[in-house]
C-alpha positions in Angstrom: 123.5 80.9 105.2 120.3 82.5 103.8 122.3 83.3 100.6 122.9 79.6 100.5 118.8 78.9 101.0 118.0 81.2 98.5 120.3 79.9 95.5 118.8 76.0 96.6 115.6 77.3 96.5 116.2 78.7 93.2 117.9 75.8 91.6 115.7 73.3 93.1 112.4 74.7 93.5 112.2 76.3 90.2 110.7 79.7 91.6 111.7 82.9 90.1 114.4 84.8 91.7 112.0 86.6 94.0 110.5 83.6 95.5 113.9 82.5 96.2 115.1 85.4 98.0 111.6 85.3 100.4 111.7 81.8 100.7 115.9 82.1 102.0 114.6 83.9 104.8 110.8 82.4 105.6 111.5 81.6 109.1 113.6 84.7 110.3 110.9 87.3 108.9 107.6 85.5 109.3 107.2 85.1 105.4 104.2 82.7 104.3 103.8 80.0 101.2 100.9 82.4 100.2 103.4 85.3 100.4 106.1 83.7 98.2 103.3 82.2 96.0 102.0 85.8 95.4 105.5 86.7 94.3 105.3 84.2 91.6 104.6 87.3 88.8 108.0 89.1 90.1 110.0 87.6 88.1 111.7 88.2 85.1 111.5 92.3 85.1 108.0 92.3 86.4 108.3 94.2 89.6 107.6 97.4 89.9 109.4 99.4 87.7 111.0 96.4 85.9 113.3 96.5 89.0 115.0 92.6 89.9 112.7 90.4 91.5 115.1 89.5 93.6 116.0 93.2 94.9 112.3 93.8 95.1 111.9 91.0 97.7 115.1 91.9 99.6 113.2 95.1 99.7 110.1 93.5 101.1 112.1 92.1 103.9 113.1 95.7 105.3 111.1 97.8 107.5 112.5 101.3 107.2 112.7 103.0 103.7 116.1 104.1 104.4 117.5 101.2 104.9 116.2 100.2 101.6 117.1 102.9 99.7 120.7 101.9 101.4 120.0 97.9 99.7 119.0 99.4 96.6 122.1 101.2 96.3 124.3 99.0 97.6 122.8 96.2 94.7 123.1 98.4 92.0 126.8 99.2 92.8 127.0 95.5 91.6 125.0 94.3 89.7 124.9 97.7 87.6 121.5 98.3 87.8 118.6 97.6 89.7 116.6 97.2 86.6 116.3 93.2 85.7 116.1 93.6 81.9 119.8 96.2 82.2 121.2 93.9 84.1 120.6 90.9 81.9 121.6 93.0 78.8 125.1 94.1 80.4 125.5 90.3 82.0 126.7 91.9 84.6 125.4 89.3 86.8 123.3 85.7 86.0 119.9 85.7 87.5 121.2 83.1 90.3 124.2 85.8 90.8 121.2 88.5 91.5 120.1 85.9 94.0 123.0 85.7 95.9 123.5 89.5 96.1 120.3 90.3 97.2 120.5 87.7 99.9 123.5 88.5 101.2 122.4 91.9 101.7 119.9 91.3 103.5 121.9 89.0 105.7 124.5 91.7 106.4 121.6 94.0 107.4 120.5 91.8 110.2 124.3 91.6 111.4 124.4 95.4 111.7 121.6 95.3 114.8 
């Protein structure tokens, strides 16, 4: 369901992609409005590194660096990249599409415990 959340937030709310994916999973991990409001300059290639804003929050949501290195990878094999301005030149996937990924990954992760 949190993929679900997070494409409604992001069609609804209007956030950027990385508000979206914090805001799919606010109650599960604790997430503040002041957290996804500070994630409001993510967007669009922003993060660090020009990475997705929505694999940059997914990140946020995991504890161990391995297991974010493992998201990372796992993202990439799909969308192509994890860079946000790659993946919008290939159209790999639409912005909403790097939602859903990112979401469901972090999903699966919390299946695996």
């Amino acid at each position: 369901m949190p993929a679900q959340r997070a494409i409604a937030a992001f069609k609804t709310r209007q956030p950027n992609c990385a508000q979206s994916v914090l805001r799919a999973f606010q109650r599960e991990h604790g997430v503040t409005e002041d957290k996804i409001a500070q994630a409001q300059h993510l967007g669009g290639g922003r993060a660090d590194g020009g990475r997705c804003g929505a694999l940059h929050a997914a990140c946020e949501l995991v504890e161990h660096e391995a297991v974010r290195g493992s998201l990372r990878t796992a993202f990439a094999a799909k969308a192509g990249s994890e860079l946000c301005r790659e993946i919008r030149k290939s159209k790999t996937l639409s912005c909403e599409q790097c939602v859903e990924l990112a979401a469901e990954l972090v999903a699966s992760l919390g299946k695996r415990k």
